[in-house]
N, CA, C and O atoms as a GROMACS GRO file, in nm:
protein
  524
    1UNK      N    1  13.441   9.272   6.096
    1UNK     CA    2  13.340   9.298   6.195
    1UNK      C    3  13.385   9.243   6.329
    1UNK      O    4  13.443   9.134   6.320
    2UNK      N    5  13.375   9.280   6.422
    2UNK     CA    6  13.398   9.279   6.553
    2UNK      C    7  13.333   9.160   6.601
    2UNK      O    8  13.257   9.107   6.520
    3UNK      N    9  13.352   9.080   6.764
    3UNK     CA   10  13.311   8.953   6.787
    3UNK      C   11  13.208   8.996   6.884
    3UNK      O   12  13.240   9.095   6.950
    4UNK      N   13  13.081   8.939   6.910
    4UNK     CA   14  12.993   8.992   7.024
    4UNK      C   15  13.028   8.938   7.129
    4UNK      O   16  13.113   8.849   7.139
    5UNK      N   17  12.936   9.012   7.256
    5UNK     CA   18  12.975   9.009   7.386
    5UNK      C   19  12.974   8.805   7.410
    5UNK      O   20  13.046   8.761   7.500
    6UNK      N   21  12.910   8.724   7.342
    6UNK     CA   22  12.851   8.618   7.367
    6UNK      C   23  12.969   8.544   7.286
    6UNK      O   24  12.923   8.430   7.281
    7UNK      N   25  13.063   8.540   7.237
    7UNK     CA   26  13.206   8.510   7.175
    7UNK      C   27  13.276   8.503   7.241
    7UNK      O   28  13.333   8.400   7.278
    8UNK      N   29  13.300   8.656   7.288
    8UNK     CA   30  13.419   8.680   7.380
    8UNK      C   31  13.427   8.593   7.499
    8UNK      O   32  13.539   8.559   7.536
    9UNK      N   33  13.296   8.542   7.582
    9UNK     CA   34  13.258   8.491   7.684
    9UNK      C   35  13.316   8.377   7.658
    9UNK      O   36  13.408   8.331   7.726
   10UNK      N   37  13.255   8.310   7.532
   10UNK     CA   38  13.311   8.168   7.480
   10UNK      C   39  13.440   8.141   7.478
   10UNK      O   40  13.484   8.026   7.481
   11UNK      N   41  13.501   8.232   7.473
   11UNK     CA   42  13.620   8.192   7.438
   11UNK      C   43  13.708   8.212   7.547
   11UNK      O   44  13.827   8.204   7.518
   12UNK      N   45  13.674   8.240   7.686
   12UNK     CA   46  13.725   8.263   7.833
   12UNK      C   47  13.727   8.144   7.852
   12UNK      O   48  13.642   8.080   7.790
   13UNK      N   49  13.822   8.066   7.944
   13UNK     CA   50  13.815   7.948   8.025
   13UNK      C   51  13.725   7.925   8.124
   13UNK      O   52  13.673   8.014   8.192
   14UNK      N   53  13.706   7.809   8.133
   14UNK     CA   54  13.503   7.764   8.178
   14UNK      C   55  13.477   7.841   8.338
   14UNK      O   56  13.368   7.880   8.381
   15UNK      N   57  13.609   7.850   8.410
   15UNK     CA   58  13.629   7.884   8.555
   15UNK      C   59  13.586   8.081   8.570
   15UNK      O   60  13.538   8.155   8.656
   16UNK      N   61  13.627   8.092   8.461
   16UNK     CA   62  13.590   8.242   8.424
   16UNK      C   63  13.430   8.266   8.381
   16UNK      O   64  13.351   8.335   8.445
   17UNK      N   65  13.401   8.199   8.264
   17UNK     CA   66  13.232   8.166   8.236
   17UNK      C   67  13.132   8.135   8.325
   17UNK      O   68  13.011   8.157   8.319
   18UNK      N   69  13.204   8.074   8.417
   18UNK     CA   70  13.120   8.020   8.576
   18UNK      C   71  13.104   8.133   8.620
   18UNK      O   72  12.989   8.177   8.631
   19UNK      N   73  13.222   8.212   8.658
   19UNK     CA   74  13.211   8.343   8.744
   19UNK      C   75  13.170   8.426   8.744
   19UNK      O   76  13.156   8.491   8.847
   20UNK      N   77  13.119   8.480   8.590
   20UNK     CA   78  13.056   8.597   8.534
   20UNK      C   79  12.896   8.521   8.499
   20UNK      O   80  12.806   8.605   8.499
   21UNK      N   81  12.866   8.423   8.480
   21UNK     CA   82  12.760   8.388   8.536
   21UNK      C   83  12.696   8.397   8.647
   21UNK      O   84  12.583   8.443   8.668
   22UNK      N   85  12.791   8.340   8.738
   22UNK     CA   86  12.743   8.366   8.895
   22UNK      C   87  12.722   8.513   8.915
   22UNK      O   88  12.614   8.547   8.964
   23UNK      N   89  12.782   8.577   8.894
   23UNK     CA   90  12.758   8.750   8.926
   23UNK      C   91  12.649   8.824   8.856
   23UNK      O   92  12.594   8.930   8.887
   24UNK      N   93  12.622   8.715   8.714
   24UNK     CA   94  12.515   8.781   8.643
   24UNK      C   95  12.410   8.747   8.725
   24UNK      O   96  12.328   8.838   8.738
   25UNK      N   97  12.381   8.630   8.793
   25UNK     CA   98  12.261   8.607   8.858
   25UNK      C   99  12.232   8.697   8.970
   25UNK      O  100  12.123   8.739   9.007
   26UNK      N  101  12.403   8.732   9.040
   26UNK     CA  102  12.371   8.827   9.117
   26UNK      C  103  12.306   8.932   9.149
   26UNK      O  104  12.243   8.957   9.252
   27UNK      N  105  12.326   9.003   9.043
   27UNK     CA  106  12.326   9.151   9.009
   27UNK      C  107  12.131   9.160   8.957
   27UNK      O  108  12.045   9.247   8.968
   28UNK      N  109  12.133   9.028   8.902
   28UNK     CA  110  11.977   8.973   8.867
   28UNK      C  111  11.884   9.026   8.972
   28UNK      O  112  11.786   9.102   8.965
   29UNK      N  113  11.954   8.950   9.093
   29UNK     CA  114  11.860   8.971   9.212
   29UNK      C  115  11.867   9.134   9.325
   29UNK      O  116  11.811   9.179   9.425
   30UNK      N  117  11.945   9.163   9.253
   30UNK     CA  118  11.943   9.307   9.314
   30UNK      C  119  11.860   9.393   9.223
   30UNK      O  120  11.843   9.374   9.103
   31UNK      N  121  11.785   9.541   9.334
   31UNK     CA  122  11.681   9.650   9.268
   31UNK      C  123  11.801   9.772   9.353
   31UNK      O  124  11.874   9.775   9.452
   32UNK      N  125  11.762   9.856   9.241
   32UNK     CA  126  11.804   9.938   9.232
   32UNK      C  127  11.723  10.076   9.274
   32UNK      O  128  11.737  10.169   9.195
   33UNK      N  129  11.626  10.101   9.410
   33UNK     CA  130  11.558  10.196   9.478
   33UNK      C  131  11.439  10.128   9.477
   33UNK      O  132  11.407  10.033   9.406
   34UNK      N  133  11.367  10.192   9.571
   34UNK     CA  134  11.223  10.105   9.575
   34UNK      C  135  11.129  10.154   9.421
   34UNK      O  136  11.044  10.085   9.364
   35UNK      N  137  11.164  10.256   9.393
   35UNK     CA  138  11.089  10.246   9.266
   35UNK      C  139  11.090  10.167   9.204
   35UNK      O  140  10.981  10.162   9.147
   36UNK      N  141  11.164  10.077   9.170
   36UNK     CA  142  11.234   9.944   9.082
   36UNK      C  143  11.158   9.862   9.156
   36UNK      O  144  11.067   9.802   9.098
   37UNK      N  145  11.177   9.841   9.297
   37UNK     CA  146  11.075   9.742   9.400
   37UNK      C  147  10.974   9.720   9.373
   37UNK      O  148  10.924   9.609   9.356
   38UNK      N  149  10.896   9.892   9.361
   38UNK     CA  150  10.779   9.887   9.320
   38UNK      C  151  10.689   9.802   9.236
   38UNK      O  152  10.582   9.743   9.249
   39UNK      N  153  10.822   9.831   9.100
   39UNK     CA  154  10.763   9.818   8.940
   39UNK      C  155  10.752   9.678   8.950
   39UNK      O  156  10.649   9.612   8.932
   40UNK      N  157  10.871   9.633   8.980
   40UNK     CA  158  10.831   9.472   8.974
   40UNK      C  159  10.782   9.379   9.027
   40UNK      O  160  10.804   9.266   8.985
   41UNK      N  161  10.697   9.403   9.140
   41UNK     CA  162  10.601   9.356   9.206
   41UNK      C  163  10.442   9.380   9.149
   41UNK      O  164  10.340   9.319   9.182
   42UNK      N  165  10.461   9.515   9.032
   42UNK     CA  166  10.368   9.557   8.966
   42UNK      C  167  10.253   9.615   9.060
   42UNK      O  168  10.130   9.610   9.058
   43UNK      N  169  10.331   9.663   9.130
   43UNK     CA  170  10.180   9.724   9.199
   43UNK      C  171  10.223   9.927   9.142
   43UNK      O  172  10.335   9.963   9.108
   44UNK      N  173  10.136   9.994   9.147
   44UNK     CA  174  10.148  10.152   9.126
   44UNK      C  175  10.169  10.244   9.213
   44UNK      O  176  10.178  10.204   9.329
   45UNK      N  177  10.180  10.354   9.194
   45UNK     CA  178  10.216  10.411   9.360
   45UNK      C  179  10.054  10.483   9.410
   45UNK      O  180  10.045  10.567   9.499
   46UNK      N  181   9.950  10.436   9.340
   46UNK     CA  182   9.838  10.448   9.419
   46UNK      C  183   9.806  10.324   9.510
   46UNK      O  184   9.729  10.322   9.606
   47UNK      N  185   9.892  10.206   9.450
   47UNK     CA  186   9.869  10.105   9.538
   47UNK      C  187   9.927  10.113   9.660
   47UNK      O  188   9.860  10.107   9.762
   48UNK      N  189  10.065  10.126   9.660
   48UNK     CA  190  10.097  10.163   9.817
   48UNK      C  191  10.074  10.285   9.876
   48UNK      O  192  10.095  10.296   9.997
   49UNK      N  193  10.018  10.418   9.784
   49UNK     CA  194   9.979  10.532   9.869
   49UNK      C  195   9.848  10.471   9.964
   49UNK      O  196   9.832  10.518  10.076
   50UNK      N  197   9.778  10.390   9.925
   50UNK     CA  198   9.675  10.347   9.992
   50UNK      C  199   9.682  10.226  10.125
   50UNK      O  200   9.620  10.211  10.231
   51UNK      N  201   9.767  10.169  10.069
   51UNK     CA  202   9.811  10.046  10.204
   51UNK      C  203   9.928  10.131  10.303
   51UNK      O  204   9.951  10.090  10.417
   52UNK      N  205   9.988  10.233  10.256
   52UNK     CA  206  10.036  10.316  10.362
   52UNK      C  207   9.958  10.448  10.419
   52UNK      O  208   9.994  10.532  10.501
   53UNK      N  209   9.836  10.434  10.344
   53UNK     CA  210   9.728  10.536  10.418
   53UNK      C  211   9.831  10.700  10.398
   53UNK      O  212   9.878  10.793  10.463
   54UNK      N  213   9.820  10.658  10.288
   54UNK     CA  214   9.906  10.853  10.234
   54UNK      C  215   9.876  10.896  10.080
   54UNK      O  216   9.794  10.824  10.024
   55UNK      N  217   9.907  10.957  10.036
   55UNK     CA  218   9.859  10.982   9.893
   55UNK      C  219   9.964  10.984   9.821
   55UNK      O  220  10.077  10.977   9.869
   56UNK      N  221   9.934  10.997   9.679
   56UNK     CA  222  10.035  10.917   9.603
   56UNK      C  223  10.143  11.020   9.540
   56UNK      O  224  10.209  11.003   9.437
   57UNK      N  225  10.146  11.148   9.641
   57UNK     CA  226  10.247  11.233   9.573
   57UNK      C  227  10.346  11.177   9.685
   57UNK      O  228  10.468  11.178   9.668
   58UNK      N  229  10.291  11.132   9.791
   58UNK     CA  230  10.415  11.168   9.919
   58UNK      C  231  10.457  11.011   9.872
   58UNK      O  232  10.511  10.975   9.976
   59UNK      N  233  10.465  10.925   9.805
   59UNK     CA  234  10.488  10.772   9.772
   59UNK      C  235  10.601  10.836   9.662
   59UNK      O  236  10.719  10.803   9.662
   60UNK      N  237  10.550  10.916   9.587
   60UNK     CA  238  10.681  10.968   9.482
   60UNK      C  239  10.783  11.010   9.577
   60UNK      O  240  10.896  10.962   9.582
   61UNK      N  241  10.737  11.102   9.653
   61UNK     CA  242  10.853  11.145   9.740
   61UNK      C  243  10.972  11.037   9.828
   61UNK      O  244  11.095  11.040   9.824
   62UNK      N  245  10.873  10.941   9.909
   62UNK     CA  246  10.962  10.815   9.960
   62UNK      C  247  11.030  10.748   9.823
   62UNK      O  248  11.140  10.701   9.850
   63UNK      N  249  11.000  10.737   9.712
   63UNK     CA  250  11.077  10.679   9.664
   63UNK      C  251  11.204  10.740   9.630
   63UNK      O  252  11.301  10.671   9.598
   64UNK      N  253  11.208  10.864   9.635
   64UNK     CA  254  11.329  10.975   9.562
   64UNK      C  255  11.406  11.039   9.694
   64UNK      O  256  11.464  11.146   9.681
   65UNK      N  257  11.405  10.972   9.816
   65UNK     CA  258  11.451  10.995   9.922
   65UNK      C  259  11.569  10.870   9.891
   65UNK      O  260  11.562  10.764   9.827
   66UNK      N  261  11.698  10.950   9.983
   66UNK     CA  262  11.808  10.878  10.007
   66UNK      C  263  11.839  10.824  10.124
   66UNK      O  264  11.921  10.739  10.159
   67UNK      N  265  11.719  10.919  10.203
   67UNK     CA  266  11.732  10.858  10.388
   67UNK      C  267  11.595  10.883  10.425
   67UNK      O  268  11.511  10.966  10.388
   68UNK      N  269  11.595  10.741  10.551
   68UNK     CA  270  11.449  10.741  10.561
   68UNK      C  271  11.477  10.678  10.713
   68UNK      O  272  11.584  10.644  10.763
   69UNK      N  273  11.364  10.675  10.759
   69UNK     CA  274  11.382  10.568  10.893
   69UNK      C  275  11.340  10.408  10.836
   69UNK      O  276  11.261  10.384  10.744
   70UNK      N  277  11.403  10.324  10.906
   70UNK     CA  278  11.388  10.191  10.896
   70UNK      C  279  11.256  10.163  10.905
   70UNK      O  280  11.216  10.068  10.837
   71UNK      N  281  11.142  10.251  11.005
   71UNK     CA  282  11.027  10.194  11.017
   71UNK      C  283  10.924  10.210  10.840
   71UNK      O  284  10.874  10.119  10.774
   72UNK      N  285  10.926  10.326  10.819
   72UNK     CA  286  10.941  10.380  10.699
   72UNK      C  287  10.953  10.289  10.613
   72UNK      O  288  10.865  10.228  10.553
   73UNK      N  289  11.104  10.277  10.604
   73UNK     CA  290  11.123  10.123  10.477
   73UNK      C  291  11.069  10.005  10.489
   73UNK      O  292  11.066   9.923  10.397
   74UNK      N  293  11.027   9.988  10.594
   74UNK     CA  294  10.974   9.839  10.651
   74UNK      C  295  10.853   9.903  10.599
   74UNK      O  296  10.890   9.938  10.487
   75UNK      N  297  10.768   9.929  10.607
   75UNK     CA  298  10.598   9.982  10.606
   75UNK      C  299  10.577  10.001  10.424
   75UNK      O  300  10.473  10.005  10.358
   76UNK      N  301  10.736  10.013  10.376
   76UNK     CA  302  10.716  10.060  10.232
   76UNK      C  303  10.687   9.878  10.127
   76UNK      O  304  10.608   9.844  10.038
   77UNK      N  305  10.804   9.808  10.206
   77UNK     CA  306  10.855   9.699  10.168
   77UNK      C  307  10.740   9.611  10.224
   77UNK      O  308  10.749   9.500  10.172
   78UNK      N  309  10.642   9.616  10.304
   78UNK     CA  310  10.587   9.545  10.345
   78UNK      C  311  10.412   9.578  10.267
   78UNK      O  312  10.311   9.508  10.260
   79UNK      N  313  10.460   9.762  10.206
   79UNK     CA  314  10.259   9.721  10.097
   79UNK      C  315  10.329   9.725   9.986
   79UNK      O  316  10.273   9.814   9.922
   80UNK      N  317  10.452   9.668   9.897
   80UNK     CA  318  10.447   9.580   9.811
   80UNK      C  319  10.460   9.439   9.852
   80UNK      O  320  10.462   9.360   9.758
   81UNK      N  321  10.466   9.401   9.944
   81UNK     CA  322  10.415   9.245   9.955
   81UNK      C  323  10.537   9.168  10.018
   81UNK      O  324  10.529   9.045  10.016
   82UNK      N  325  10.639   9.221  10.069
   82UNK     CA  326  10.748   9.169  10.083
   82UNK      C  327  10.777   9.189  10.254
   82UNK      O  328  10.683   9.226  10.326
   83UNK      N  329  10.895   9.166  10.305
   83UNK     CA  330  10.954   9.162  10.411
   83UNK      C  331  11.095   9.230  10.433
   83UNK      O  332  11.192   9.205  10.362
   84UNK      N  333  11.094   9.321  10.543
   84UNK     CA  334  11.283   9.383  10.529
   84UNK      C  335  11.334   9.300  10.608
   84UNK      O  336  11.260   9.250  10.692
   85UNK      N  337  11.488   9.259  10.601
   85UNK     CA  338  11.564   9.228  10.672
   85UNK      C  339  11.638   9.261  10.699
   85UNK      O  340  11.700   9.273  10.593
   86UNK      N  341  11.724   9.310  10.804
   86UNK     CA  342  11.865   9.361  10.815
   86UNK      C  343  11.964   9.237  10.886
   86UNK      O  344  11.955   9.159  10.980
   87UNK      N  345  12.089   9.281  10.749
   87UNK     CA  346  12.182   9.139  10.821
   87UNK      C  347  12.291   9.227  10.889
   87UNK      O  348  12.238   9.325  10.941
   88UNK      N  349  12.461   9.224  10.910
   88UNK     CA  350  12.523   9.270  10.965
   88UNK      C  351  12.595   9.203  10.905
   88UNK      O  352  12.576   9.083  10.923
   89UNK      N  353  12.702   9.237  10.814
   89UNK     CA  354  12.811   9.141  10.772
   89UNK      C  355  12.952   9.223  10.911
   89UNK      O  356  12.988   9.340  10.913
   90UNK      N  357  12.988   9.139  10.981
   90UNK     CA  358  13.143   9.200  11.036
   90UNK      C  359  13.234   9.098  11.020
   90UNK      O  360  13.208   8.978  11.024
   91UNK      N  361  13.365   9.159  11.000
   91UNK     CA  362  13.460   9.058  10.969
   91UNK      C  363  13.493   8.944  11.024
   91UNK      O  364  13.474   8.938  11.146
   92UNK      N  365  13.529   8.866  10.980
   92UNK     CA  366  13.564   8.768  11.078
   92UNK      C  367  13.474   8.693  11.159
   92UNK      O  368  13.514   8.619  11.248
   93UNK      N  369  13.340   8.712  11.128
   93UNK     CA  370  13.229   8.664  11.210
   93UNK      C  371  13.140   8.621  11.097
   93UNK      O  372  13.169   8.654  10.982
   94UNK      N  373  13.012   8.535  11.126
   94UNK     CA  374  12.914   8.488  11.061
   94UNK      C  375  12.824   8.589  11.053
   94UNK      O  376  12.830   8.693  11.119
   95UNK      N  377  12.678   8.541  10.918
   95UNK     CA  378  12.638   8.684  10.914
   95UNK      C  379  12.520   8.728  11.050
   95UNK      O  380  12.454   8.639  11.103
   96UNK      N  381  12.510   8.827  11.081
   96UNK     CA  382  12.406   8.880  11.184
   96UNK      C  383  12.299   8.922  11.158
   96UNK      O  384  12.290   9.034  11.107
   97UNK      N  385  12.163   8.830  11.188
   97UNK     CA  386  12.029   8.922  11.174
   97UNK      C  387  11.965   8.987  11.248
   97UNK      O  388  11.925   8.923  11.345
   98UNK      N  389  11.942   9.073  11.246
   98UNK     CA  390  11.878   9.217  11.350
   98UNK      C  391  11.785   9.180  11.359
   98UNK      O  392  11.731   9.172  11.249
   99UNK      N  393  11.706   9.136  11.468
   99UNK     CA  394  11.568   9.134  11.497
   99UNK      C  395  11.476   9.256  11.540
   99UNK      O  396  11.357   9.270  11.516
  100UNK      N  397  11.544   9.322  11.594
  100UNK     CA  398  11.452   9.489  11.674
  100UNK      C  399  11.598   9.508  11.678
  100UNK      O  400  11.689   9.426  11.660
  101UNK      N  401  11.601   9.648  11.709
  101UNK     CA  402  11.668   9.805  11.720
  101UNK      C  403  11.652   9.859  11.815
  101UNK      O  404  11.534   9.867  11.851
  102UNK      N  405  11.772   9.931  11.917
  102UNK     CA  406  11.701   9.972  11.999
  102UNK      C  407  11.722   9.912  12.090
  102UNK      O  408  11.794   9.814  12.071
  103UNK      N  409  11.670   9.940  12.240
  103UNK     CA  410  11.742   9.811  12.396
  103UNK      C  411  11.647   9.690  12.368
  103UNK      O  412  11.529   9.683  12.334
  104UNK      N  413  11.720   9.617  12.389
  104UNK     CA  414  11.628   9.476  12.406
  104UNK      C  415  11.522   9.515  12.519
  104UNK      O  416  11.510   9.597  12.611
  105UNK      N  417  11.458   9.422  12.467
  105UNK     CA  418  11.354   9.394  12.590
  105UNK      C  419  11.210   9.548  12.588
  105UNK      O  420  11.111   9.561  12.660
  106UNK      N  421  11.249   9.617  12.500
  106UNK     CA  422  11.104   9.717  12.476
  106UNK      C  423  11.063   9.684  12.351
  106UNK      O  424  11.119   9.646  12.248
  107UNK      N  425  10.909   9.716  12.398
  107UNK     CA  426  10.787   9.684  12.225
  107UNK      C  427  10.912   9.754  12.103
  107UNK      O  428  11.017   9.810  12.137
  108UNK      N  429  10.888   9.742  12.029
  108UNK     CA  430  10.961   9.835  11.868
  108UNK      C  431  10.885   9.940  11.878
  108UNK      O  432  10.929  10.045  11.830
  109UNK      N  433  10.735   9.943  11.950
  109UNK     CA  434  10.636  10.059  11.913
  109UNK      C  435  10.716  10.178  11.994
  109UNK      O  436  10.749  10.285  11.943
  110UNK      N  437  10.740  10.136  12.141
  110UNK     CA  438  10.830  10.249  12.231
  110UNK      C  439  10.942  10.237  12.243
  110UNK      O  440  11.004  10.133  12.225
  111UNK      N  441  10.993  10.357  12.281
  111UNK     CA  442  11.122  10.402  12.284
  111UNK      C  443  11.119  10.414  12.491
  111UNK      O  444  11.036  10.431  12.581
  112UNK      N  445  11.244  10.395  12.479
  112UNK     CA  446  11.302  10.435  12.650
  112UNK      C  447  11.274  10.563  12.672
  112UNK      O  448  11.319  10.660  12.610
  113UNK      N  449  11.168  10.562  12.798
  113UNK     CA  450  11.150  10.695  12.849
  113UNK      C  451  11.256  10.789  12.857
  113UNK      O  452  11.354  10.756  12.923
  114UNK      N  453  11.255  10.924  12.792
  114UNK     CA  454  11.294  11.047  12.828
  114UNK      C  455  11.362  11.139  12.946
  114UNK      O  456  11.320  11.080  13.046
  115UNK      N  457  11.405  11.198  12.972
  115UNK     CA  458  11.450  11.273  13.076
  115UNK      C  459  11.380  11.294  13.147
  115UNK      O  460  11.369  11.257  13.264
  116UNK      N  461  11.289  11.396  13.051
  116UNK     CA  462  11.160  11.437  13.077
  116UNK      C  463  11.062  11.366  13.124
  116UNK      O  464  11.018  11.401  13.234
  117UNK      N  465  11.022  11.287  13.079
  117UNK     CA  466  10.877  11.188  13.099
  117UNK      C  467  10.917  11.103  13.244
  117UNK      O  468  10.842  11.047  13.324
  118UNK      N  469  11.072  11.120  13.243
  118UNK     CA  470  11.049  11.005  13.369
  118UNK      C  471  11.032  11.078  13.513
  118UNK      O  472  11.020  11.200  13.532
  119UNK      N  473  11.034  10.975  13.608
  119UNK     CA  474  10.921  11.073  13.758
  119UNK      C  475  11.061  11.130  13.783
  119UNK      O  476  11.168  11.090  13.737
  120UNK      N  477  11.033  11.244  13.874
  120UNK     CA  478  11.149  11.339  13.941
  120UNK      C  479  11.103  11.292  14.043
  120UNK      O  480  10.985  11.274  14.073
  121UNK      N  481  11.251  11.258  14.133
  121UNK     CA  482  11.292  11.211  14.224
  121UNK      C  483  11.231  11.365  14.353
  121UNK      O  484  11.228  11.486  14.329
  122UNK      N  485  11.191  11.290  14.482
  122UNK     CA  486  11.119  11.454  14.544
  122UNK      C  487  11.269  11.442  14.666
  122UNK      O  488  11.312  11.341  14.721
  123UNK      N  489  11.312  11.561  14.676
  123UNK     CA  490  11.349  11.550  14.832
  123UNK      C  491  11.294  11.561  14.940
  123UNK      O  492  11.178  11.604  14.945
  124UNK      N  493  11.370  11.522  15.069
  124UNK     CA  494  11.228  11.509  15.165
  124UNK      C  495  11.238  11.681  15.218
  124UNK      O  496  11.339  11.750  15.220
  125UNK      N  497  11.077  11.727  15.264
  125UNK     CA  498  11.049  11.810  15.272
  125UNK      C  499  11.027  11.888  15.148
  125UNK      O  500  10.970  11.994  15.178
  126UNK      N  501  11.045  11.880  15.044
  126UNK     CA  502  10.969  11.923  14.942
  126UNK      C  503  10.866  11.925  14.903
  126UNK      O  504  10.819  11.813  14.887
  127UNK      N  505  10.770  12.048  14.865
  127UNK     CA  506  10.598  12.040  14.865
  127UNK      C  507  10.605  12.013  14.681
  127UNK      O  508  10.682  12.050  14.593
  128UNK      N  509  10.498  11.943  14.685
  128UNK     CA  510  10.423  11.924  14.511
  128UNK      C  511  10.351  12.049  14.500
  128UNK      O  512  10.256  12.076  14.573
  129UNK      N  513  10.414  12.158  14.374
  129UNK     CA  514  10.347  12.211  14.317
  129UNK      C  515  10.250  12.181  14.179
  129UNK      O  516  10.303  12.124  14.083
  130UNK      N  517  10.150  12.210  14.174
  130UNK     CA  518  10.138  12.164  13.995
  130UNK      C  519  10.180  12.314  13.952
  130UNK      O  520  10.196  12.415  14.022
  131UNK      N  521  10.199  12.284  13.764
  131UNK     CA  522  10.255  12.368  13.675
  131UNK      C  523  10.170  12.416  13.607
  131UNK      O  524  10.200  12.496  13.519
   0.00000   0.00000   0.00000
C-alpha cells in the first residue's frame, strides 16, 4: 500500500515542511471570485442584491464577470462587509497603496471635465448664439 500525503511530508527535511506550510496558509487566505467571497462571509446573493440596491439576478451576473470597474468591486466587497485595497507591487521598490485613481486632487465621485463640458473660449467680436 502506498504512503499518504501526511508521510511523505514527514519525511521531507523540516526547512521544506516549513515551506509547504507557509504556502498552505497562503493559499488558505486566498478566494477564488467573489462568489467564494460571498459564501464565506455567509451572506446570499439576496443579501448583497439588496445593499447594492439591484436584484439578485444582476448579483449572479457580477459574480460571473471577469471585468468590472473598480467602483463596482469596491461597492461589491464593501455589502459583504469588507474593504478593497489596491497595492502595486514594482520591482525593486516597496509595496504601493493606491488611495484614489485618477488626477489627484478631484472627489473619486468626478471625473476631469470633458472637451465638451468645458467653457469655449469666445473670440473678440464674436456674438453668443444659443443652440
Amino acid at each position: 500500500m502506498g504512503r499518504s500525503l501526511t508521510e511523505i511530508v514527514a519525511a521531507l527535511p523540516a526547512d521544506e515542511q516549513e515551506a509547504i506550510e507557509a504556502r498552505y496558509h497562503e493559499l488558505k487566505q486566498e478566494v477564488d471570485g467573489l462568489r467564494e467571497l460571498r459564501r464565506i462571509t455567509g451572506k446570499a446573493q439576496a443579501d448583497i442584491a439588496s445593499a447594492l440596491n439591484i436584484r439578485q439576478p444582476s448579483v449572479s451576473q457580477l459574480e460571473k464577470q471577469t471585468d468590472m470597474y473598480l467602483s463596482t468591486l469596491r461597492s461589491y466587497v464593501e455589502a459583504v462587509g469588507g474593504k478593497l485595497e489596491l497595492t502595486v507591487r514594482l520591482p525593486s521598490r516597496p509595496i504601493i497603496n493606491l488611495q484614489t485613481l485618477g488626477d489627484i486632487g478631484l472627489s473619486p465621485l468626478r471625473s476631469a471635465p470633458s472637451a465638451r463640458s468645458r467653457p469655449r473660449k469666445r473670440h473678440p467680436g464674436a456674438r453668443m448664439t444659443s443652440r
